[in-house]
C-alpha distance (Angstrom), angle and dihedral (degrees) to the residues before:
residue distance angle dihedral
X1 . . .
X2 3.79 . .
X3 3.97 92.1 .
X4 3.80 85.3 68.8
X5 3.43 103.7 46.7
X6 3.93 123.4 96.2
X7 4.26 114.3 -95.6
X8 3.56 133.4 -163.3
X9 3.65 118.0 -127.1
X10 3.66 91.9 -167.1
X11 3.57 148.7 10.6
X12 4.31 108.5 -88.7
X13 3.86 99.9 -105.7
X14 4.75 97.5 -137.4
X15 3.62 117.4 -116.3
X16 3.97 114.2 -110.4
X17 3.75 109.2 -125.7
X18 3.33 118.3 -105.6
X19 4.20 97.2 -119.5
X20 3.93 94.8 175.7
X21 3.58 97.6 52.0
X22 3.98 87.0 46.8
X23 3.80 81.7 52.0
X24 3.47 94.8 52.3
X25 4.14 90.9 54.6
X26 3.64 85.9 60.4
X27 3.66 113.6 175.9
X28 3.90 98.1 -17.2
X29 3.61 115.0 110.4
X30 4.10 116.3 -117.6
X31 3.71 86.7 -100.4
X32 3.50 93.3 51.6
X33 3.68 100.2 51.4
X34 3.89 92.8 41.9
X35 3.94 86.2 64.2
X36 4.03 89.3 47.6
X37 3.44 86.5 47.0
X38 3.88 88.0 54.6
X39 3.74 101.5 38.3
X40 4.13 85.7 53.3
X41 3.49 86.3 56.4
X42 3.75 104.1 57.2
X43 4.03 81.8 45.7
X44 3.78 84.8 70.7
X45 4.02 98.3 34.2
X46 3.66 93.5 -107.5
X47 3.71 128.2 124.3
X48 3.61 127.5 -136.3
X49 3.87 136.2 172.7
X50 3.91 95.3 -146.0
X51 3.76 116.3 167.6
X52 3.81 144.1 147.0
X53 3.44 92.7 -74.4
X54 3.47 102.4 55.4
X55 3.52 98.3 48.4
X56 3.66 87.7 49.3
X57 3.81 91.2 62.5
X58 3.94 89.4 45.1
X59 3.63 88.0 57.5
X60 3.93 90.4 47.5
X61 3.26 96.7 52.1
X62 3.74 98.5 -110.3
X63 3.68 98.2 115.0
X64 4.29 95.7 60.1
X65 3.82 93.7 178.0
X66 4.26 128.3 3.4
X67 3.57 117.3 -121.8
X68 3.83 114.0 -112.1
X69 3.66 98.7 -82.2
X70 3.64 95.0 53.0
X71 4.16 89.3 40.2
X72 3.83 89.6 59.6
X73 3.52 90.8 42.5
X74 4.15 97.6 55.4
X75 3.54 84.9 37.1
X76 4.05 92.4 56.3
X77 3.95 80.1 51.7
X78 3.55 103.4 53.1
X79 3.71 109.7 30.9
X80 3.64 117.2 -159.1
X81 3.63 93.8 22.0
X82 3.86 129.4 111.2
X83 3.64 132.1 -123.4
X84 4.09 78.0 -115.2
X85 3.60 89.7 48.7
X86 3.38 85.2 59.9
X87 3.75 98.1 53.6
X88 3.83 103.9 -105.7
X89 3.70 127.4 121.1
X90 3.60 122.8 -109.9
X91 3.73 120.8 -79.6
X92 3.98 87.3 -122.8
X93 3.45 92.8 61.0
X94 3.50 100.3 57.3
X95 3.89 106.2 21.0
X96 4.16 93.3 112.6
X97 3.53 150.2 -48.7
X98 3.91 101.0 -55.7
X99 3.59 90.6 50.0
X100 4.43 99.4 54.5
X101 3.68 124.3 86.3
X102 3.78 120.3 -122.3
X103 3.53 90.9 -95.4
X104 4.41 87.7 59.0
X105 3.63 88.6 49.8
X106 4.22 116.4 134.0
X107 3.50 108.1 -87.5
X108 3.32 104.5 -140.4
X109 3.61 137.2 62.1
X110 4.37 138.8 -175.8
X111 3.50 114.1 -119.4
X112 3.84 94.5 -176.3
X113 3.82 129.5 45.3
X114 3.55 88.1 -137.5
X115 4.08 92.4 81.2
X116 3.76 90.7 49.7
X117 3.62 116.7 114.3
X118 3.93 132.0 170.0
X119 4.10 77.4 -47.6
X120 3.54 142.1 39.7
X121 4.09 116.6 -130.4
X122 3.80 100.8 -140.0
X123 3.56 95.8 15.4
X124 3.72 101.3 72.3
X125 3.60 134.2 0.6
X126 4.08 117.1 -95.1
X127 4.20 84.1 -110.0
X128 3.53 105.8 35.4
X129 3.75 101.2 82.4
X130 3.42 100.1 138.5
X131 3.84 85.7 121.5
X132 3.84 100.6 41.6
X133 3.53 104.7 35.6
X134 3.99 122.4 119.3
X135 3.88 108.2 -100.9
X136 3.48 88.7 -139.2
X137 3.66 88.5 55.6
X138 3.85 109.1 119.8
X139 3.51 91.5 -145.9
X140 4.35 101.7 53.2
X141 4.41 78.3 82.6
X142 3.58 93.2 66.7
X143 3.93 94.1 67.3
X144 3.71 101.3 143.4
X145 4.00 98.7 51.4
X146 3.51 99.3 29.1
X147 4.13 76.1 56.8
X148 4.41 83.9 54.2
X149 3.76 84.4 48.0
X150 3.73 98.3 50.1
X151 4.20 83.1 53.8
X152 3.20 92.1 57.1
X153 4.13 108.5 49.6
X154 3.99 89.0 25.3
X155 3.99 94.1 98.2
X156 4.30 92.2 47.8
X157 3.58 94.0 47.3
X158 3.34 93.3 49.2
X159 3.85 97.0 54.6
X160 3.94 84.0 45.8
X161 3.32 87.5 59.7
X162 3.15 99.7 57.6
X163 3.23 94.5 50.2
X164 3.59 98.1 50.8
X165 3.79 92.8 59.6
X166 3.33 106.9 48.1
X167 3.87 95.6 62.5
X168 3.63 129.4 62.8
X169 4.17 142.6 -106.8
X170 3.87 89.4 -30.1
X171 3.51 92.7 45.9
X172 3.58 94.8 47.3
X173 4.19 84.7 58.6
X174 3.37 85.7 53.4
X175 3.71 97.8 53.0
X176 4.30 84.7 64.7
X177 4.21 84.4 67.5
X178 3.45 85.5 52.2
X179 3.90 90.5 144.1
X180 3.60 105.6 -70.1
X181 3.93 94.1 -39.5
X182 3.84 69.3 121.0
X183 4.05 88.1 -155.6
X184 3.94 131.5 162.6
X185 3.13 119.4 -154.3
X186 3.88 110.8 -160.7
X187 3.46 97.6 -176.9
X188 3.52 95.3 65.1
X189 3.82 87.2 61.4
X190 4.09 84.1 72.5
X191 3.60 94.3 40.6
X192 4.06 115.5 101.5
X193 3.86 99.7 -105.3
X194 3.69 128.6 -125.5
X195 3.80 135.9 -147.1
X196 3.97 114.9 -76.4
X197 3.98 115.9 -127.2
X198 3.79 139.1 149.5
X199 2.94 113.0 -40.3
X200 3.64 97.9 51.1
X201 3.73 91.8 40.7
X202 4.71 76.9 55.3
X203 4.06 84.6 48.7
X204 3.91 87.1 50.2
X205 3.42 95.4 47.8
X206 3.97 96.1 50.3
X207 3.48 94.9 51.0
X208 3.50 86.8 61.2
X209 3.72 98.1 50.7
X210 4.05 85.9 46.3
X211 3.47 98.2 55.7
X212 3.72 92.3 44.0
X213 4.29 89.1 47.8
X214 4.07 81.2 51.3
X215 3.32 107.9 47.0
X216 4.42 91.3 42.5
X217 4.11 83.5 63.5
X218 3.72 108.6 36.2
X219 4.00 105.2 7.9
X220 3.79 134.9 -133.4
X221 3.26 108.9 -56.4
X222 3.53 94.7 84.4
X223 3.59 105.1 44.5
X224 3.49 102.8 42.2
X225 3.58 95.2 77.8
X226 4.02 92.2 54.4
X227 4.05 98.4 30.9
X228 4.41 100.0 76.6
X229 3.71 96.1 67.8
X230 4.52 91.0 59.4
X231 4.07 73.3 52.5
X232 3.22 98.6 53.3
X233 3.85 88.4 45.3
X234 3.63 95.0 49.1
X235 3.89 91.0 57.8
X236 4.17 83.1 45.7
X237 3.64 83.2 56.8
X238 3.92 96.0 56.1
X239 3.93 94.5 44.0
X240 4.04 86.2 58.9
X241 3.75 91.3 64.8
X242 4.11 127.2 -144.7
X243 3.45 133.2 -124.5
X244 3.35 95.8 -132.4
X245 3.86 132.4 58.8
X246 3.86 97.5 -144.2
X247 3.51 85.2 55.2
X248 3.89 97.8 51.8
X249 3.57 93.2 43.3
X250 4.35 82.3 56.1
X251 3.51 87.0 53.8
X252 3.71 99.4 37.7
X253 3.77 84.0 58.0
X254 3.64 102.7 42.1
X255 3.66 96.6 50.3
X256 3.64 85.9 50.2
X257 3.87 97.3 50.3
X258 4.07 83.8 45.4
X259 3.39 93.9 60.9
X260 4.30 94.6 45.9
X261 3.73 81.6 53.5
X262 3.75 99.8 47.6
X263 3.99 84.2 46.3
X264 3.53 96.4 53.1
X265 4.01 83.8 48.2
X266 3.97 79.7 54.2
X267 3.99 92.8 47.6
X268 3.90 100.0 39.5
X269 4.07 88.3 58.6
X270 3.89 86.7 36.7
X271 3.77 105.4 -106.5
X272 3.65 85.0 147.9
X273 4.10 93.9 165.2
X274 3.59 88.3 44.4
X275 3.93 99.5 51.2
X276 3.51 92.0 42.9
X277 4.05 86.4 61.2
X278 3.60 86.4 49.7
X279 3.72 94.1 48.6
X280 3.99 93.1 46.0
X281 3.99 81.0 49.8
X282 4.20 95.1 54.9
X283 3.95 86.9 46.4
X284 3.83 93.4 51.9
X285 4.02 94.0 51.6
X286 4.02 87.8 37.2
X287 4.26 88.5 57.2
X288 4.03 92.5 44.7
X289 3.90 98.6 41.6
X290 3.79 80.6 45.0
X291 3.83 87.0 -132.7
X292 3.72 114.7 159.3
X293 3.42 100.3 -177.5
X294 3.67 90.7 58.2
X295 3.39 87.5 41.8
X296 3.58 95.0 57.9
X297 3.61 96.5 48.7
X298 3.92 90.8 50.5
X299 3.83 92.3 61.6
X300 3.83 90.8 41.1
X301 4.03 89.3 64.8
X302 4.12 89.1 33.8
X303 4.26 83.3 61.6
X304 3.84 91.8 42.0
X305 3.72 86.6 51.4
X306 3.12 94.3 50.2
X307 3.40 99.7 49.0
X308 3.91 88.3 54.4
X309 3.67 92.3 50.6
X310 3.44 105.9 58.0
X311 3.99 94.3 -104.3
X312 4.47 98.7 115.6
X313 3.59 95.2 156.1
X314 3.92 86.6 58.8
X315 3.43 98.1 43.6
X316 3.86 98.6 57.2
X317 4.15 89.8 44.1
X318 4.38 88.9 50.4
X319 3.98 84.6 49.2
X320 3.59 87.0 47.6
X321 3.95 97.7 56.1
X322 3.77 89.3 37.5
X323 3.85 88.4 57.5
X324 4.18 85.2 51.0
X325 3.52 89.7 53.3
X326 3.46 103.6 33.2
X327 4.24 94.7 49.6
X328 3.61 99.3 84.7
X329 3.61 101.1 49.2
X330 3.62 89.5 81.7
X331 4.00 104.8 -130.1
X332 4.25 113.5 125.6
X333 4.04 85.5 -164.0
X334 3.52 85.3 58.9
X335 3.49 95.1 51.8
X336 3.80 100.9 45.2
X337 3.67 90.3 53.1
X338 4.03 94.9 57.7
X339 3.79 85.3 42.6
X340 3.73 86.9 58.3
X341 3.86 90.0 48.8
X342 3.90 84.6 52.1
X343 3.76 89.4 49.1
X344 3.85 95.9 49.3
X345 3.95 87.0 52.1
X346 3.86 93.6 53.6
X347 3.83 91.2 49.8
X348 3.74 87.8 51.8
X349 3.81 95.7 60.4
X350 4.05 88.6 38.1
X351 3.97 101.0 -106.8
X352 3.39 102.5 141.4
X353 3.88 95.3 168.6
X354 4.07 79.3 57.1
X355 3.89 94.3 54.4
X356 3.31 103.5 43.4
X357 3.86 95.0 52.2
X358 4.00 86.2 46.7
X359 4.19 88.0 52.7
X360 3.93 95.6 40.9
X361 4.11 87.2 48.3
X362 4.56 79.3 44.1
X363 4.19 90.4 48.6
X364 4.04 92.8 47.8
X365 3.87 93.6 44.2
X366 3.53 88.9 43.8
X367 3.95 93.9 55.9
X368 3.86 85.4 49.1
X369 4.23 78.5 87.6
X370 3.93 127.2 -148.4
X371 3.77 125.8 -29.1
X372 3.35 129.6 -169.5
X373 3.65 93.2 -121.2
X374 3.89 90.4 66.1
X375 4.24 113.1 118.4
X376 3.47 117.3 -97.7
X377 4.40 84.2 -129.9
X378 4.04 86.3 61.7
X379 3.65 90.3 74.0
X380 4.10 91.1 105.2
X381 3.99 85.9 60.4
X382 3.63 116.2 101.0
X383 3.63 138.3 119.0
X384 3.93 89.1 -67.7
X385 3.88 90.2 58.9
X386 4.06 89.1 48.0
X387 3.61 88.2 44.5
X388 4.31 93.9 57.8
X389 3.97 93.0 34.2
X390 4.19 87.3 58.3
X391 3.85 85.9 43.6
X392 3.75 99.2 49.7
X393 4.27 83.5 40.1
X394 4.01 84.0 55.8
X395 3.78 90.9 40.2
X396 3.94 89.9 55.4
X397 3.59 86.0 52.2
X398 4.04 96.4 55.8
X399 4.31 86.2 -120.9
X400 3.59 83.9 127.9
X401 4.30 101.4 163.9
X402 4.00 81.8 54.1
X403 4.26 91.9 45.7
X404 3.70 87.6 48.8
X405 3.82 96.2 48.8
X406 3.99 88.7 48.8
X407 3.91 89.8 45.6
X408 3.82 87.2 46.6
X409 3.62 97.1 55.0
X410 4.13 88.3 47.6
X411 3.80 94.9 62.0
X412 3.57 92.7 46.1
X413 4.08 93.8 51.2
X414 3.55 96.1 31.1
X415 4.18 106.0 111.7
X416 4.18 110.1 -107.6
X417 4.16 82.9 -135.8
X418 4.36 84.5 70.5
X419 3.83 100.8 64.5
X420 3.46 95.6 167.0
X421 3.43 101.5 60.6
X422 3.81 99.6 42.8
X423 3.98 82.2 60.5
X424 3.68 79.3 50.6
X425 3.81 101.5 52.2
X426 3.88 90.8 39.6
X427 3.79 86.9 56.3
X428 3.70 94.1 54.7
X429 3.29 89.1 43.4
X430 3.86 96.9 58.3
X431 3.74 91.6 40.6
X432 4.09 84.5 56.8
X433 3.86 89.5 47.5
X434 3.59 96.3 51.8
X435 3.84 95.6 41.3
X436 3.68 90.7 54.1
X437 3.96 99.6 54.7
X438 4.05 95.4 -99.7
X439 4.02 100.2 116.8
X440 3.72 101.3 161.7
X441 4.03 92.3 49.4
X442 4.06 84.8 44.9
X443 3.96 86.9 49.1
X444 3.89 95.5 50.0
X445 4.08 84.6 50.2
X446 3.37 103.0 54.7
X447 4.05 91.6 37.5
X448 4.46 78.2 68.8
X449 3.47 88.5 43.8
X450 4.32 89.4 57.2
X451 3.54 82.9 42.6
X452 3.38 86.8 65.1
X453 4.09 108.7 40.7
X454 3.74 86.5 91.3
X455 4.14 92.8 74.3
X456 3.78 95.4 31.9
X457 3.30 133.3 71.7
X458 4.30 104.4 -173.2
X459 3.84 128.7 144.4
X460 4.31 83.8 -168.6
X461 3.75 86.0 62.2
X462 3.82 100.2 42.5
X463 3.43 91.3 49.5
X464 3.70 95.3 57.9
X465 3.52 90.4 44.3
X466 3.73 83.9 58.0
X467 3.71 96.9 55.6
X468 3.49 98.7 43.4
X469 3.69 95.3 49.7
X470 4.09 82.5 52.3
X471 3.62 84.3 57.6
X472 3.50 99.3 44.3
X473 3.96 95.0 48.1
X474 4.05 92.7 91.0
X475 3.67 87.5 55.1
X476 3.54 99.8 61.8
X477 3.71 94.9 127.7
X478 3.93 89.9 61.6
X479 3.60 121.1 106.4
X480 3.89 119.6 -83.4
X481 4.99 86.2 2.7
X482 3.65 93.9 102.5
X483 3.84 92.5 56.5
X484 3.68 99.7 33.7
X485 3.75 95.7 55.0
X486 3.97 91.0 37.9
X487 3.94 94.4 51.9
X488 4.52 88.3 40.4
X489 4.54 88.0 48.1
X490 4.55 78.5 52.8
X491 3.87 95.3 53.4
X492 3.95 123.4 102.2
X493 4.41 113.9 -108.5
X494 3.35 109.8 -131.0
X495 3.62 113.8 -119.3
């Protein structure tokens, strides 16, 4: 019916292109100046996922203003210059809906309930739910920073928007990723479908890189709930078809490194059965795209999994075929991490001649440095990440005064900007504590992981709070126990 479908309520005012920036690239190819953009990132500690693409929509004008990782980035680059200097618009200008003009209004608008979902395109922005969000939503507490966060994504989503709604049945898929609005829109399902191309294969994407920004500050738990209907759109996405086979090789991959991410959501708040469906899923679409890359990075998680689940003998044989596939695609980081995965499945099944070959052959490929050819999803792998792998290797092991030292070393390194996994590594590093006869060190540990429970949202870390505080509970008498295991009994489960 036409009172369902999607209007316009005005003609899409075009981006300007952003000619200083283009300046600024000079000679250098987009390619080229996405991997300076990168390697001037990790010479500040942050973490970027620059490529072609992006700085193709800078250049267009698409991108108006960088979000605050990319703005220290750029301004690492060009010292003394402004982010006007530079060619974007002010962050004022574009930081919501209270701050545009009439003319920078959304452009689209329902004009039938019957295409609203948990949000309402035109209505609200995709990030500022603080009026439609679930109460019992374990994010609607985090007001102020989820605020910062909506800054910071506001200007992609809005060109996704866009483009989302001014295409047809694919499109309106699409408009379901719309980064982590986390919609579904059922009527689309009865909708006459349309071709896929780019810019749903750039809304596919995002939603990737959203989920995996989420889920690094405040964990799984969270997101897990709202992050299978984007899958189920992805795979919507692929049935329509493209005209193009760059394009369905895009979405081949995106909707396969959707569902990895949606597993690990699945794993990290231990829906083991669940992510390994989800796993099983990213495999399948890596082996008909005949993406190795993706393929790689599907048997990386399938060994983690493993790992987690009880299953070592698996583990080291899925880091094994991920290390097959993964060998000629040319990135050492890549590499190190699957031998990591191998070394987690040795210590499992209590080969410790097996593991410590795997993390030597992790440590040299590690020093190798950075490549080019590393995946954008690797960004959470630095020395931190090596550091708590070793530790939980050592931990398998029962060394537990070398697991703590390794888990030590990974809280202090890890970067502040990953809050997750600094619960994470503080966890470990308790459990290690605790295990190895030092209770009022373990104590002090897990009082900064409490500290922390407010920002993340993680079954993984609650259950190792759990067992060390069973650990811990004949050592009451110890300096700082008592409190530790009194203030862990007061906080909330998650569900």
């Amino acid at each position: 019916m036409a009172s369902s479908e999607l209007t316009t309520s005005q003609s899409p005012r075009p981006p300007r292109p952003n000619l200083a920036f283009r300046q600024l690239r000079g000679q250098r190819s987009p390619a080229e100046f996405a991997a300076a953009v990168r390697r001037a990132a990790r010479e500040i500690g942050e973490r970027v996922s620059c490529d072609a693409r992006y700085v193709g929509r800078v250049e267009a004008g698409e991108i108006r203003c960088p979000n605050y990782a990319y703005e220290r980035v750029f301004l690492h680059m060009f010292p003394g210059r402004t982010l006007t200097d530079l060619g974007f618009a002010p962050r004022s200008s574009v930081r919501g809906r209270r701050a545009r003009t009439d003319e920078d209004a959304p452009l689209v608008h329902l004009t039938s309930p019957v295409c609203v979902t948990s949000e309402t395109w035109g209505t609200h922005e995709p990030y500022d739910q603080k009026d439609s969000l679930n109460p019992q939503d374990p994010y609607a507490a985090y007001g102020a920073e989820q605020n910062h966060e909506n800054d910071e994504i506001h200007e992609e989503s809005d060109v996704l928007r866009r483009a989302f709604m001014t295409g047809g049945g694919a499109t309106v898929a699409a408009a379901s990723l719309g980064p982590l609005g986390l919609t579904f829109d059922a009527a689309a399902a009865e909708r006459p479908v349309r071709r896929a191309g780019g810019r749903e294969a750039d809304a596919l994407e995002e939603a990737v890189r959203r989920i995996r920004l989420l889920d690094d500050r405040h964990g799984a738990d969270g997101l897990y709930r709202r992050a299978a209907a984007p899958l189920r759109a992805a795979y919507e996405l692929l049935d329509a078809g493209t005209t193009r086979q760059a394009t369905g090789d895009r979405l081949h991959s995106g909707a396969g490194e959707l569902a990895i991410s949606v597993g690990w959501l699945a794993h990290d708040s231990g829906r083991f059965d669940d992510a390994r469906s989800h796993y099983a899923e990213a495999l399948a679409t890596a082996r008909m795209a005949g993406d190795p890359a993706l393929e790689a990075h599907a048997f990386c998680n399938t060994s983690f999994l493993a790992r987690d689940a009880g299953r070592p003998r698996e583990a080291v044989r899925a880091a094994q075929a991920a290390q097959r596939v993964a060998r000629p695609l040319g990135s050492s980081r890549l590499m190190s991490l699957l031998a990591l995965r191998e070394a987690g499945g040795w210590a499992g099944l209590a080969d410790r001649v097996g593991c410590e070959q795997a993390l030597a052959r992790a440590h040299a490929l590690y020093d190798r440095g950075h490549a080019d050819a590393d995946p954008e999803w690797m960004s959470f792998y630095g020395e931190a990440e090596l550091e708590i792998l070793e530790a939980q290797c050592w931990s398998m092991l029962g060394n537990w005064q070398r697991a703590a030292r390794h888990a030590g070393r990974a809280a202090q390194l890890q970067d502040p900007h990953f809050t997750r996994n600094i619960a994470l590594y503080t966890a470990e590093l308790a459990d290690d504590l605790a295990r190895g006869g030092r209770p009022d060190e373990a104590a002090t540990a897990g009082m900064r992981v409490l500290d922390l429970l407010d920002q993340v949202q993680s079954s993984r870390v609650q259950t190792m709070l759990a067992g060390t505080a069973r650990v811990l509970l004949p050592h009451r008498r110890a300096r700082g126990v008592s409190a530790f295991l009194e203030r862990h009994a007061s906080v909330p489960r998650t569900a």
